[in-house]
C-alpha positions as CSV (number, residue, x, y, z in Angstrom):
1,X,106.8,-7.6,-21.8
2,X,108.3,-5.9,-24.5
3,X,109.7,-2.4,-24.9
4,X,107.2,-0.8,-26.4
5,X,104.6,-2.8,-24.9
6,X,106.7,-1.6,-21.6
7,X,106.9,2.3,-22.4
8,X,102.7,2.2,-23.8
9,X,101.9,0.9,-19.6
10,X,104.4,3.4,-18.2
11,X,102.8,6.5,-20.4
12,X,99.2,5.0,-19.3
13,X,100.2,4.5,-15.7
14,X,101.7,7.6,-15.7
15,X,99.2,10.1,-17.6
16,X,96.1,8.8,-15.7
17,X,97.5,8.2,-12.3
18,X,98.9,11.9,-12.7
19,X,95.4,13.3,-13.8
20,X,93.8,11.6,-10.8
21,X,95.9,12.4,-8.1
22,X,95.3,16.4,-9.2
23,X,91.5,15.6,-9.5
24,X,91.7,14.0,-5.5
25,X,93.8,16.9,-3.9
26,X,91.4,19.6,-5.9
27,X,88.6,17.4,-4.4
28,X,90.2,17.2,-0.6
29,X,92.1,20.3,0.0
30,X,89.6,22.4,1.6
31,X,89.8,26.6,0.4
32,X,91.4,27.8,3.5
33,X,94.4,24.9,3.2
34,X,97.8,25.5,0.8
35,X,97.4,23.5,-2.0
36,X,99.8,20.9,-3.0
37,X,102.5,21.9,-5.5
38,X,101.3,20.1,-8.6
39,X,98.2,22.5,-8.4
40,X,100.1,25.6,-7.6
41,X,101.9,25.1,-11.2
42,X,101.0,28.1,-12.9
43,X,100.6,27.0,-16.8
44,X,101.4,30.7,-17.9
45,X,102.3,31.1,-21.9
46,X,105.3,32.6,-21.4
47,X,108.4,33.8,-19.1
48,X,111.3,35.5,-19.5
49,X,114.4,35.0,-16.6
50,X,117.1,37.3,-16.7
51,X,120.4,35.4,-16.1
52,X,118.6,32.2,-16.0
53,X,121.1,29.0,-17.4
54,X,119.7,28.0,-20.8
55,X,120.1,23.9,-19.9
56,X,119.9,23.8,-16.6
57,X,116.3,25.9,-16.3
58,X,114.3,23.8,-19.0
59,X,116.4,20.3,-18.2
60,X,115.1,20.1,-14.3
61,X,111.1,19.3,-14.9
62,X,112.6,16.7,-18.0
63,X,114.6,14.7,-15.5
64,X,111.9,14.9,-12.7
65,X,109.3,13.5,-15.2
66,X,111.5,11.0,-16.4
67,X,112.3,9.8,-12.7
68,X,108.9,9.6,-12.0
69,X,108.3,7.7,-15.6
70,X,111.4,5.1,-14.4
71,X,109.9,4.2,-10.9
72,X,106.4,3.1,-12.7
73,X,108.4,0.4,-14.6
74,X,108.9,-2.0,-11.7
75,X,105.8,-1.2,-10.3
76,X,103.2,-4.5,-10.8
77,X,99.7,-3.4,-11.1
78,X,98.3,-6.6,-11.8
79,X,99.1,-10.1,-13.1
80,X,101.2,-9.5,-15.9
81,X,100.9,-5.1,-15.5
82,X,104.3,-5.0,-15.1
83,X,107.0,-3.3,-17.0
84,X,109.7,-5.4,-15.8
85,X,110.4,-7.1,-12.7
86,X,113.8,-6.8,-11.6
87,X,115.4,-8.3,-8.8
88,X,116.6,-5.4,-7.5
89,X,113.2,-3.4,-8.0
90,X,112.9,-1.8,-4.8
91,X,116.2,-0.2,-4.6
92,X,115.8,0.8,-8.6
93,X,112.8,3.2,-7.4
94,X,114.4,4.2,-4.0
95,X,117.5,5.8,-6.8
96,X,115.2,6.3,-9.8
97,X,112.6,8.3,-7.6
98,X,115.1,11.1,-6.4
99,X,115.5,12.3,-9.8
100,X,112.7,14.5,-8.9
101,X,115.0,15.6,-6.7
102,X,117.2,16.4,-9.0
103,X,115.4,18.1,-11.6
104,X,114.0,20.3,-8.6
105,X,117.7,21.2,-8.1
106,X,118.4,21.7,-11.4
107,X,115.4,24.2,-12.0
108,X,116.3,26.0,-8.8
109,X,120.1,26.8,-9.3
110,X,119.6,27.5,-13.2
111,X,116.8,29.9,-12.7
112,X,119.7,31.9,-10.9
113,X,116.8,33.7,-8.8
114,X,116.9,34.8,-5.4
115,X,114.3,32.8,-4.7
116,X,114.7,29.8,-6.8
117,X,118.2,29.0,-5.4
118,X,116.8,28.9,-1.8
119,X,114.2,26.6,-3.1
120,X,116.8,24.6,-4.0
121,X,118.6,24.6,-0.6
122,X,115.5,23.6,0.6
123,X,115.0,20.7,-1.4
124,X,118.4,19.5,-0.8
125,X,118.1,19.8,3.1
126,X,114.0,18.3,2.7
127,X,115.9,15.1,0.9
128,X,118.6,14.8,3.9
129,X,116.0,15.0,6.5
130,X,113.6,11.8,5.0
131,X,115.9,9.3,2.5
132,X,117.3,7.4,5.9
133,X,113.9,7.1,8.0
134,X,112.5,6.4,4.5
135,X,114.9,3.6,3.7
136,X,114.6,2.2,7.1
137,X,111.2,1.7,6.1
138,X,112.2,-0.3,3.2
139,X,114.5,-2.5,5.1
140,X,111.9,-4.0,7.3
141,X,109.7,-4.8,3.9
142,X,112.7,-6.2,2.4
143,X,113.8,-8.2,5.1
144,X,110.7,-9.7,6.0
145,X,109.9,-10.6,1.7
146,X,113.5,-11.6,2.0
147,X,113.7,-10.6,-2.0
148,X,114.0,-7.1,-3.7
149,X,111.8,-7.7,-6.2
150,X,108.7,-5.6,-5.8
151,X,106.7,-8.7,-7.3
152,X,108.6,-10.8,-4.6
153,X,107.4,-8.8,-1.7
154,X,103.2,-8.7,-3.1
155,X,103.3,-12.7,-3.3
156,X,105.2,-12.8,0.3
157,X,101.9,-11.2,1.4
158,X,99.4,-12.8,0.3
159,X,98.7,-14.3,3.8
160,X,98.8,-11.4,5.7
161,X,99.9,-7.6,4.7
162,X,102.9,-6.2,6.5
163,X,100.8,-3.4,7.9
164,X,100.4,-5.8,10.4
165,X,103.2,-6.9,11.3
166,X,105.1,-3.8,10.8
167,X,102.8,-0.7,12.0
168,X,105.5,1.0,13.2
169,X,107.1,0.7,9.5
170,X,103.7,1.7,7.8
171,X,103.4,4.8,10.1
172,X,107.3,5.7,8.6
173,X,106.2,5.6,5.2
174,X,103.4,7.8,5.4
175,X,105.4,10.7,7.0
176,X,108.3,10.3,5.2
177,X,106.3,9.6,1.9
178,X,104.8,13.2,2.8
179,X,107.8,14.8,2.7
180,X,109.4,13.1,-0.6
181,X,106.2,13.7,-2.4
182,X,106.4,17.7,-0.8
183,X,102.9,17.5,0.7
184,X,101.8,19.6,3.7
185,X,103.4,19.9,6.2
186,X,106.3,19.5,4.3
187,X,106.1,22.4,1.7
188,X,108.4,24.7,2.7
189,X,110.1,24.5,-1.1
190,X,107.3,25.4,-2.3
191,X,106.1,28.3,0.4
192,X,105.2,31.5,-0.4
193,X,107.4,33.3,1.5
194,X,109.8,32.2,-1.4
195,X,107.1,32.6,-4.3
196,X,106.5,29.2,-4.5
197,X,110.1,28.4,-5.2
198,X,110.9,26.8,-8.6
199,X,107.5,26.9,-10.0
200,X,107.6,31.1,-9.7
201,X,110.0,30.5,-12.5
202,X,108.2,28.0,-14.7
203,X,106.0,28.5,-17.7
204,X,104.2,26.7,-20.6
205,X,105.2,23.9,-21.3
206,X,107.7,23.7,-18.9
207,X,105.2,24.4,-15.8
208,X,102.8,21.3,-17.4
209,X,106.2,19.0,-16.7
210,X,106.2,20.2,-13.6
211,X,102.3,19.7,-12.6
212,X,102.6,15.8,-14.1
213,X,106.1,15.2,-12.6
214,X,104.6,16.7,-9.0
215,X,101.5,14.5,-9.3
216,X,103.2,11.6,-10.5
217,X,105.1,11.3,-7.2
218,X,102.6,11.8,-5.7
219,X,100.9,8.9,-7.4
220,X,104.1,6.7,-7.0
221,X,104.2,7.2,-3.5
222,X,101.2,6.5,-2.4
223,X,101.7,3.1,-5.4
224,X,104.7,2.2,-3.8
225,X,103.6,2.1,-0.4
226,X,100.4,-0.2,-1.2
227,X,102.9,-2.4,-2.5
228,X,105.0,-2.5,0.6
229,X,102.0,-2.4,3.2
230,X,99.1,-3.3,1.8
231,X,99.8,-6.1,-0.2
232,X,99.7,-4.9,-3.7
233,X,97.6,-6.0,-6.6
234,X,96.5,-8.7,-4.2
235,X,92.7,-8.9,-3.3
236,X,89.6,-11.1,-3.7
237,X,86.4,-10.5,-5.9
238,X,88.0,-7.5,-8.1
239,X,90.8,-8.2,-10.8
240,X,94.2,-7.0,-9.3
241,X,94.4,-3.9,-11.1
242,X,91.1,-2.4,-9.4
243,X,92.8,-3.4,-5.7
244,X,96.3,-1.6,-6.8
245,X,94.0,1.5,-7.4
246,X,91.9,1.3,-4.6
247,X,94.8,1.0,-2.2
248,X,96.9,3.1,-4.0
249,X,94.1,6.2,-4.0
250,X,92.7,5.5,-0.4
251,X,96.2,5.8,0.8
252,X,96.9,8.7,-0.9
253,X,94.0,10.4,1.1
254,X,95.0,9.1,4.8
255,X,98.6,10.6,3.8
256,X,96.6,14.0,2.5
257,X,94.4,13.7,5.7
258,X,97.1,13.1,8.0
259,X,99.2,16.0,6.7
260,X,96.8,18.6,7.0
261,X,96.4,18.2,10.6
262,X,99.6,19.1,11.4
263,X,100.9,22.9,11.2
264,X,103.7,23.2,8.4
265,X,107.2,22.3,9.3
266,X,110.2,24.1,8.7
267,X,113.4,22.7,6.8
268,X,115.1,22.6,10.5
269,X,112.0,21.4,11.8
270,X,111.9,18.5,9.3
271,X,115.5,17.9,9.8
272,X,115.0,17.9,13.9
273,X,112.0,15.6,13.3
274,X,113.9,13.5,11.0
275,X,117.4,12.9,13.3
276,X,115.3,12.4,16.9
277,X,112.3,10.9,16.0
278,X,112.0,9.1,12.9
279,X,115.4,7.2,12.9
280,X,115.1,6.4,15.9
281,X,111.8,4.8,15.4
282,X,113.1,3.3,12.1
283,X,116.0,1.2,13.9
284,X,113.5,0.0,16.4
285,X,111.2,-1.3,13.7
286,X,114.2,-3.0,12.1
287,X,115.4,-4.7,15.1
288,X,111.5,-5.9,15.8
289,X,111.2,-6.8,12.3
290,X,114.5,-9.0,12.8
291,X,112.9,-10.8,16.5
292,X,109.6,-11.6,14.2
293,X,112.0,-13.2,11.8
294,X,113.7,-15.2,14.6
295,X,110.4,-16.0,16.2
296,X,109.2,-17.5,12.8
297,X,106.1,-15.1,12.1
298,X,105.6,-13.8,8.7
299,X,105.6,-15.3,5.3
C-alpha cells in the first residue's frame, strides 16, 4: 500500500474508531460511575497557565495522538486493510503505543502545576506497574504464531483462536489493557482528587488532542487484543473488516464491564497487583504456552 494510500486508512481508522469508542463509553457508563478520561476532556476555548513550559505543554497531546496514529499502521483490518505489515509488528506497537505515555508526561511536567506534575508521577508509576504483565501477554501470542508479524499471528489462527488455548493470557490482556488505556479501576491520573490531572490544564484545541488520543487507545487496545485473542479480521459470512469491528467493539465492552466491577485502585495498589499477581500469572502462562508447544497443540 502506498504512503498516502497508508496515512488516508490510518486517518479513517483512527477518526471513526475514536468517535465510536466515545459514543460506547457515553452509552455504557452508567451516571453514578467516573467516566473514562476521553470524556472528561473539557474542550474549553481558552486557558491561560502561569509558569507553564511553552513546548513541553502543547507538544504532549501531539505525541500521544501520533503514537496512537503509529500503532493503527500495522494493524490488519481486513484483506488487504493494512498499512504495512512488518515483521516486527507486534513489538512496533508495544514501543509506538507508549508514546501516549509520553505525551501524558510531557503535558504533566510542562504544565508546571501542582497537580499536573503528580499526574505525571502517576502515569509513570501506572506504566511500571502493567508494560511486563502486559508483555508477558505478548510473548505467549508470539510464541505460539511463532512470527511477529501481526498478519502472521491472524492466519496462525485461523483454526482455532488463542483465547483458547491461552485463557490465562487473554484474562492478562484485558487487565492490563485497562490500565494502559487508563480505564476504571485504573484512573487514578486522571482522579479528582488531582483535578483530573493533565486534562485540568488542557484547552481548545489542545483538549480535542487529548479526547481522540484517549479514545484512540482505547480503540487500539481493545484492536490489538482481538488480533491477539480472537483471531483478527478472520470470520465466516461477513467480509473481514465487519469481524475486526465486531471483535474489536464487543471486547471493548467486556474490558469496560469488567472494570467497573471493581472499586478504583490506587498507583501502589496497581503496582502491588502488578508485582504479586499478574507476573506471576504471566510466567505461568508462558511456561504452559511453551508445554503446548512441546506437546504439539496449536497452529
Amino acid at each position: 500500500m502506498g504512503m498516502i494510500a497508508t496515512a488516508a486508512l490510518v486517518l479513517v481508522a483512527l477518526v471513526l474508531g475514536a468517535a465510536l469508542t466515545l459514543l460506547v463509553e457515553r452509552l455504557s457508563t452508567p451516571h453514578h460511575v467516573e467516566p473514562g478520561p476521553a470524556q472528561a476532556a473539557d474542550v474549553r476555548h481558552s486557558l491561560v497557565i502561569a509558569n507553564s513550559d511553552r513546548w513541553l505543554l502543547p507538544a504532549g497531546p501531539v505525541v500521544a495522538l501520533t503514537g496512537v496514529a503509529l500503532a493503527l499502521v500495522v494493524l490488519p483490518f481486513g484483506p488487504g486493510l493494512i498499512g504495512r505489515d512488518l515483521g516486527i509488528g507486534v513489538f512496533y506497537v508495544i514501543v509506538v503505543i507508549d508514546f501516549v505515555v509520553l505525551g501524558l508526561a510531557l503535558a504533566g511536567w510542562g504544565a508546571n502545576t501542582a497537580h499536573a506534575v503528580e499526574a505525571c508521577y502517576r502515569i509513570i508509576a501506572q506504566l511500571v506497574a502493567y508494560v511486563v504483565p502486559l508483555g508477558l501477554a505478548y510473548v505467549g501470542v508470539i510464541m505460539m504464531a511463532r512470527s511477529l508479524s501481526t498478519v502472521a499471528i491472524v492466519e496462525a489462527q485461523s483454526g482455532l483462536w488463542f483465547v483458547v488455548l491461552q485463557p490465562i493470557g487473554f484474562v492478562l490482556y484485558l487487565v492490563t489493557g485497562l490500565m494502559q488505556s487508563y480505564r476504571a479501576p485504573f484512573l487514578e491520573p486522571f482522579a479528582a482528587s488531582i483535578g483530573g490531572g493533565v486534562l485540568d490544564v488542557s484547552a481548545g484545541w489542545s483538549a480535542l488532542l487529548w479526547r481522540i488520543a484517549l479514545a484512540g487507545v482505547l480503540f487500539l487496545v481493545a484492536a490489538i487484543g482481538a488480533l491477539l485473542y480472537l483471531g483478527g479480521a478472520t470470520g465466516p459470512l461477513l467480509p473481514g473488516w465487519a469481524w475486526m469491528i465486531i471483535k474489536t467493539y464487543a471486547l471493548m465492552a467486556l474490558m469496560l464491564w469488567l472494570g467497573r466491577l471493581v472499586r478504583p485502585f490506587s498507583t501502589a495498589q496497581m503496582l502491588a497487583l502488578s508485582w504479586k499477581l499478574l507476573i506471576p500469572l504471566g510466567l505461568l502462562n508462558v511456561l504452559l504456552v511453551g508445554g503446548l508447544i512441546l506437546l504439539g497443540v496449536g497452529p
